[in-house]
C-alpha positions as CSV (number, residue, x, y, z in Angstrom):
1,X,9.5,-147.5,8.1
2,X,9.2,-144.3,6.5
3,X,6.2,-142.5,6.1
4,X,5.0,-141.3,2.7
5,X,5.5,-138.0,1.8
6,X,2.5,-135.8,0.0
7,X,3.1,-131.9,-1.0
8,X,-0.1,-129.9,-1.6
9,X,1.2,-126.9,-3.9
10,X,-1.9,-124.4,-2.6
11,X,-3.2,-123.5,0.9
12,X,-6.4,-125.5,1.3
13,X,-8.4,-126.1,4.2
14,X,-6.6,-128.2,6.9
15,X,-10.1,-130.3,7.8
16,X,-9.7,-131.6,4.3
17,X,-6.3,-133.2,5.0
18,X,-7.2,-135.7,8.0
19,X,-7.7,-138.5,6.2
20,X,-4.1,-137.9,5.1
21,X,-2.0,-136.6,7.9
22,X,-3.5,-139.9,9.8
23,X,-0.7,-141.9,7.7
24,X,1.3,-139.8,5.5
25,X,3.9,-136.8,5.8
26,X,1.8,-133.7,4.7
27,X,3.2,-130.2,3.7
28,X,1.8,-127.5,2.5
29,X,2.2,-124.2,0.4
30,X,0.8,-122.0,2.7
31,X,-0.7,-119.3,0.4
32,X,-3.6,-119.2,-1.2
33,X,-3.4,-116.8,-4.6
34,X,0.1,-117.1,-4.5
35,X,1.7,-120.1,-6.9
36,X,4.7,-122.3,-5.2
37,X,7.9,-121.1,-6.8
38,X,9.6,-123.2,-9.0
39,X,12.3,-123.8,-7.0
40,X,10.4,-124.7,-4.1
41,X,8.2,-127.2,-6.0
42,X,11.2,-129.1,-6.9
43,X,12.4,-129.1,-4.1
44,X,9.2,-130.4,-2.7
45,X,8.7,-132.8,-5.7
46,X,12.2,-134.4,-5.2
47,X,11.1,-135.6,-2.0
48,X,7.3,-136.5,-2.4
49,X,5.6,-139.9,-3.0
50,X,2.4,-137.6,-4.0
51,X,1.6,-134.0,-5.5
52,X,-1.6,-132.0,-5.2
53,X,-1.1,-129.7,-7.9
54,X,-2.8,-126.9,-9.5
55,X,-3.0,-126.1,-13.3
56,X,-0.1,-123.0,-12.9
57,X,2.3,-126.2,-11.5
58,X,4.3,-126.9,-14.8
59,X,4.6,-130.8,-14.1
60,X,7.7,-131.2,-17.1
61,X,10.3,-133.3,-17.6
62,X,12.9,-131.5,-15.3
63,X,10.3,-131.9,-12.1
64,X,9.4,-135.7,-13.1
65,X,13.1,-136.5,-12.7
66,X,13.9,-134.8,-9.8
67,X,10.8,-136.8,-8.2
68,X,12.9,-140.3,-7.5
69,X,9.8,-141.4,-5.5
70,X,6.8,-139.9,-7.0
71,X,3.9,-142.2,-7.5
72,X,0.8,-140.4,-8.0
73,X,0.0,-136.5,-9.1
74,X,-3.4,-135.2,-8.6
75,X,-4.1,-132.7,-10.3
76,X,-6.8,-130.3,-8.9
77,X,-8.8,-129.4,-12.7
78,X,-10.0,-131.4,-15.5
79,X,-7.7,-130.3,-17.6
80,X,-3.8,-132.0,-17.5
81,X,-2.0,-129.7,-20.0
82,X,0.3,-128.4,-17.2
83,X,1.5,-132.1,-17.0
84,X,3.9,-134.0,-18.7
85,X,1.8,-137.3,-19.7
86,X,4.2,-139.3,-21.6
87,X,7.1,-138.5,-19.4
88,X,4.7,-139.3,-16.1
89,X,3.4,-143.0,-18.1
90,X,7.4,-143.7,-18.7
91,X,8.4,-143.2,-15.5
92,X,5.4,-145.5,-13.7
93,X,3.5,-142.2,-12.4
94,X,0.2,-142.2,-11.9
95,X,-1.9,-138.6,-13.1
96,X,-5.6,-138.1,-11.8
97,X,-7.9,-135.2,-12.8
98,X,-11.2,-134.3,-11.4
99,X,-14.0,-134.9,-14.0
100,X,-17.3,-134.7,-13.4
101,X,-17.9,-133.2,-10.0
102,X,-17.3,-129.6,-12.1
103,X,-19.3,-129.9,-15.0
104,X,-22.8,-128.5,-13.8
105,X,-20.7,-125.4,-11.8
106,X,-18.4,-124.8,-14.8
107,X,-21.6,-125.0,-17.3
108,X,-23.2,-122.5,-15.0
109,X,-20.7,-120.1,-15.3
110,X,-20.5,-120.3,-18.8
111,X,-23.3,-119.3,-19.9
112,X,-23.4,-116.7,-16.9
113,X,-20.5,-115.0,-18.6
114,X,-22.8,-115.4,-22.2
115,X,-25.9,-113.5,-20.8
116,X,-23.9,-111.0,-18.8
117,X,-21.5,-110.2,-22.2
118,X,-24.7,-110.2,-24.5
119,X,-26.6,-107.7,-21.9
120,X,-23.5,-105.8,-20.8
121,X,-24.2,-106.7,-17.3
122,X,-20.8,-105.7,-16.2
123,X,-21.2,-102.4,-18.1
124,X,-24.2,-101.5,-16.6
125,X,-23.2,-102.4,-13.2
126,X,-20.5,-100.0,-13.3
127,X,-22.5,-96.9,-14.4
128,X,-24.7,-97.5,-11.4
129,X,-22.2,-97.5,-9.0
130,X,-20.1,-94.3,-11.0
131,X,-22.9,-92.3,-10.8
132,X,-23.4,-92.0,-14.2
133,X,-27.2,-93.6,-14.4
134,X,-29.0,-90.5,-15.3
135,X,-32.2,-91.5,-16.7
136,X,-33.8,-94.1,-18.9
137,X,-33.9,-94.2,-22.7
138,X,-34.9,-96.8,-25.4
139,X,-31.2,-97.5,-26.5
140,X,-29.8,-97.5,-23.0
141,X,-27.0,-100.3,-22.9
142,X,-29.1,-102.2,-25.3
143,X,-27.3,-105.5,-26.0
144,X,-28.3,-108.8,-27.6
145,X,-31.2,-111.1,-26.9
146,X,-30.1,-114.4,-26.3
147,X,-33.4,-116.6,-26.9
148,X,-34.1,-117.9,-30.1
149,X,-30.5,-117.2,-31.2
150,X,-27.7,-119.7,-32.7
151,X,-25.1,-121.2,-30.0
152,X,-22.4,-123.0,-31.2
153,X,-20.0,-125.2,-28.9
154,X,-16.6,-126.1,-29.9
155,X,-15.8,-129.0,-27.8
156,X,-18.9,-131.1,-26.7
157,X,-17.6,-133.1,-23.6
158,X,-19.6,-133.2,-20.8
159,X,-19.5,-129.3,-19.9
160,X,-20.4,-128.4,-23.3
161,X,-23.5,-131.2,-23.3
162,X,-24.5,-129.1,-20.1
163,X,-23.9,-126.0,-21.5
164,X,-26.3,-127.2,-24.2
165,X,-28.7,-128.2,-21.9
166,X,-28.8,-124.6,-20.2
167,X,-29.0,-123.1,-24.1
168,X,-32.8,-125.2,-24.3
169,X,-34.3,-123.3,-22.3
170,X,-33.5,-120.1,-24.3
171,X,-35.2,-122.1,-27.4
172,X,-31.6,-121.7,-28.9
173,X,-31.0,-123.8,-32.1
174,X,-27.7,-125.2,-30.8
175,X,-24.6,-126.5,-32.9
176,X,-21.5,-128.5,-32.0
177,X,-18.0,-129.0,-33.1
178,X,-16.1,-131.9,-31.9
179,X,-13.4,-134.1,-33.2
180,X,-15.8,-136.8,-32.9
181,X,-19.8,-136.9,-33.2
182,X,-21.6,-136.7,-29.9
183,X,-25.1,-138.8,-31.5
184,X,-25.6,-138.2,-27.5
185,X,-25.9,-134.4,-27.7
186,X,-27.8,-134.9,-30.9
187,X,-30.7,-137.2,-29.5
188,X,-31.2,-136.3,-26.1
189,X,-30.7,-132.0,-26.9
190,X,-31.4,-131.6,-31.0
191,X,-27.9,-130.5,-31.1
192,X,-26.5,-130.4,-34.5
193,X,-23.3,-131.6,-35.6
194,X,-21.1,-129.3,-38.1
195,X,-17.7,-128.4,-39.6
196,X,-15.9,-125.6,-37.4
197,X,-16.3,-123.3,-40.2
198,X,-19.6,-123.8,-40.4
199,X,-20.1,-122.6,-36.9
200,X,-18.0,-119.7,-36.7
201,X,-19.9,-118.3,-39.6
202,X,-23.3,-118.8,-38.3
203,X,-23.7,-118.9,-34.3
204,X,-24.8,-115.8,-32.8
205,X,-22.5,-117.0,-29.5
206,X,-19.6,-119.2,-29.8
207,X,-18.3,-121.0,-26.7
208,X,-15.1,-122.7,-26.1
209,X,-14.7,-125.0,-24.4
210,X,-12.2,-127.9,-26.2
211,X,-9.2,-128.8,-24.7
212,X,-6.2,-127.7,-25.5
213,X,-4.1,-129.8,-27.7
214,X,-1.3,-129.8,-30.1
215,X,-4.5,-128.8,-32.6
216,X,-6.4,-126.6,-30.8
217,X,-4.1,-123.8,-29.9
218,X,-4.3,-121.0,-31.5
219,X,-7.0,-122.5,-33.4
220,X,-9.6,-118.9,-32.8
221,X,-7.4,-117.1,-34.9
222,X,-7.9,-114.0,-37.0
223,X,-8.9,-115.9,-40.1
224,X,-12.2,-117.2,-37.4
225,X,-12.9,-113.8,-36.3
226,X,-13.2,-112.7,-39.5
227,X,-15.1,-115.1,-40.3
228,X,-18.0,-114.9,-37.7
229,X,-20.6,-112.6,-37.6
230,X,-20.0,-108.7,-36.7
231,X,-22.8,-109.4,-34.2
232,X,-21.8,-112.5,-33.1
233,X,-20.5,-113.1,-29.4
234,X,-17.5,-115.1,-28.4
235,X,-17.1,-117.1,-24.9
236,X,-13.7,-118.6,-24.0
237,X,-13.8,-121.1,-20.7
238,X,-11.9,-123.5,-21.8
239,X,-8.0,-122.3,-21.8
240,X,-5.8,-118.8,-23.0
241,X,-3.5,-120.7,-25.4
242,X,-6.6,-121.5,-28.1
243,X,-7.2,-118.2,-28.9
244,X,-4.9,-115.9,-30.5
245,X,-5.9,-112.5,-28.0
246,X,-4.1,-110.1,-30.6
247,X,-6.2,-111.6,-33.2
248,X,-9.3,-111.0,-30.8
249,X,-8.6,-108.1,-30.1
250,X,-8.1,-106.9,-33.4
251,X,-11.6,-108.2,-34.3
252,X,-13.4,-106.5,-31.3
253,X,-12.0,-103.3,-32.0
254,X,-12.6,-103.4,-36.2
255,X,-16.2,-104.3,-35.0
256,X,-15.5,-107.8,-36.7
257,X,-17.1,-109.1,-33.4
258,X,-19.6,-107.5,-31.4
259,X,-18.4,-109.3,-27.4
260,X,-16.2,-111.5,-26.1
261,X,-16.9,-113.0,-22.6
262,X,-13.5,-114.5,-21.2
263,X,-12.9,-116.7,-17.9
264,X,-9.1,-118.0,-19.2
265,X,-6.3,-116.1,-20.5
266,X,-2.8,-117.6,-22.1
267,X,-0.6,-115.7,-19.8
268,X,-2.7,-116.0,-16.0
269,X,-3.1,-114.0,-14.0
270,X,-3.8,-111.3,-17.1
271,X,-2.0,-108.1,-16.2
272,X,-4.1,-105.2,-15.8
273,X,-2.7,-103.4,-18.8
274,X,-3.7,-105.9,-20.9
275,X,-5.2,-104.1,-24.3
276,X,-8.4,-106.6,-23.9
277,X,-9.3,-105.2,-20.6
278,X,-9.3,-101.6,-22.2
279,X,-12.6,-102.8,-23.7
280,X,-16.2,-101.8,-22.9
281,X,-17.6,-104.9,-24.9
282,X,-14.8,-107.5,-22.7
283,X,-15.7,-109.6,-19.5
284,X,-12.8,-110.6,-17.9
285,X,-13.1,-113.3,-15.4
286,X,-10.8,-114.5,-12.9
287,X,-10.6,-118.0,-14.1
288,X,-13.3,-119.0,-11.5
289,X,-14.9,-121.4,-14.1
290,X,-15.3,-124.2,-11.1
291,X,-15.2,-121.5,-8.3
292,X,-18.3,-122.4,-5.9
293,X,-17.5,-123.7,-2.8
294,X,-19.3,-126.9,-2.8
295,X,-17.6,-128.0,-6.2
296,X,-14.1,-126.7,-5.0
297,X,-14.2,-128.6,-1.6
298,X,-15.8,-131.6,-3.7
299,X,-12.8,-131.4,-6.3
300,X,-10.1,-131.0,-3.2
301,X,-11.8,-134.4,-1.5
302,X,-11.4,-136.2,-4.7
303,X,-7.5,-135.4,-5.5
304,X,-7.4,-136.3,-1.7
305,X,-9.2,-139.7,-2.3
306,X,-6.9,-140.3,-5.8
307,X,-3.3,-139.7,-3.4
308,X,-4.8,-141.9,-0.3
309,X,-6.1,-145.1,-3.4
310,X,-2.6,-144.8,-4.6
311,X,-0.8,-144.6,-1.8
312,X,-2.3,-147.5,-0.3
313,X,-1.7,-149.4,-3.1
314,X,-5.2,-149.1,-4.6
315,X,-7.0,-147.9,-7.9
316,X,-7.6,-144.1,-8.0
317,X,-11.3,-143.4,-8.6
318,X,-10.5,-140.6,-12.0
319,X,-6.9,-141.8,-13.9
320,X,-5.5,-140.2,-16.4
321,X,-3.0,-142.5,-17.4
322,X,-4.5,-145.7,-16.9
């Protein structure tokens, strides 16, 4: 009887795949940083009964139909926009995420990239090690308190909740845009609930973090710059495609804006002659928004717990498509 075949599409750790290689065919793309080449991943995905994939694997209607057997895809993120959910529910597949387990470590990092964009952390990191410290004065890389200030979170899921959470300790006066209420949020953090206008014209920081959809992209656009304040602060860890970067940084250099701290990009990985990352008042991140080692490995065992419930016949723990 032939075994079922898994393809992971990213070199992870070989302990994590026991459970699997003890009944299933396992392969492998064996490189870390480097993303499976298209060709390949068909390839791959025409034979597979399961797919580990990462958010640069475009899961779209030409891979679904090569994949005769496919039965499950786990995808190793929250997000799914890399997949092709209709296409996957008409064809009987099965797509699983990974909520939860990075919530806390993506809220962390969020509002890490806030206070070191507000305080020019980065900037003043690199004068240090240039050399070009050469004494204190009263306006040295002054940047912008963060207590007491205005925070506004556009998309209030369970990372932006915890991001909330984080913002209370900083005696922030916090406000949320959703596509729903979150009376949650309100009760438990005295988060307010308000129009998206509303909050790009008043936070001192606004954070992304909505997912993206058919309505959110593009949605920071230079109208929304314009709109907040020249000393407001703007924090994208949610994805690239919601923000317009010409737009941004058109708004950074008029002054429109006074920072933007960025962990996502719309073309990844940004090149390096990207105009953004010519400015002094830009934090570029990696996309490491979930990147500690505990929630990684946690993350991995889940997709690997989703493939083995599905495989076997069962109910993946985190679905998708239900």
């Amino acid at each position: 009887m032939r075994k079922p075949y898994v393809f992971i599409t990213r070199k992870i750790s070989r302990e994590a795949l026991k459970g699997l290689n003890e009944s299933f065919v396992v392969n492998m793309w064996e490189y870390e940083e480097q993303p499976v080449p298209r060709d390949i991943l068909l390839e791959e995905a025409a034979k597979a009964d399961a797919l580990l994939t990462m958010l640069s694997d475009k899961v779209d209607l030409e891979l679904l139909d090569a994949a005769r057997n496919l039965k499950v895809i786990a995808n190793l993120a929250v997000g799914y926009d890399n997949i092709d959910v209709a296409a996957a529910i008409e064809r009987g597949v099965t797509v699983c995420n990974t909520p939860d387990i990075l919530t806390d470590t993506t809220a962390d990092l969020a509002f890490a990239l806030l206070m070191a964009t507000a305080r020019r952390i980065v900037e003043a990191a690199e004068i240090v090690k240039a050399g070009k410290w050469t004494g204190w004065s009263p306006l040295l890389l002054a940047g912008h308190d963060i207590h007491h200030k205005t925070i506004g979170i556009v998309g209030m899921g369970k990372i932006g909740e915890t991001v909330a959470k984080r913002a209370t300790g900083f005696d922030m006066e916090i406000l949320y845009h959703n596509r729903s209420r979150n009376t949650e949020a309100e009760e438990r953090l005295g988060a307010r609930y308000t129009s998206f206008e509303e909050l790009i014209t008043t936070a001192d920081f606004i954070v992304c973090l909505t997912p993206l959809t058919d309505e959110t992209a593009g949605m920071f656009n230079k109208e929304a710059f314009q709109k907040m304040k020249q000393s407001a602060i703007f924090i994208n860890v949610s994805r690239g495609a919601v923000v317009d970067e010409d737009a941004l940084f058109e708004a950074l250099v008029k002054g429109e804006i006074a920072g933007a701290g960025l962990d996502v990009f719309k073309q990844e990985p940004i090149g390096s002659d990207h105009p953004l990352l010519t400015l002094p008042n830009v934090v570029a991140l990696p996309h490491i928004g979930s990147a500690s080692a505990e929630t990684r490995q946690g993350m991995i065992m889940l997709c690997i717990e989703n493939i083995a419930r599905v495989l076997y016949g069962g109910q993946p723990k985190t679905i998708v498509n239900p």
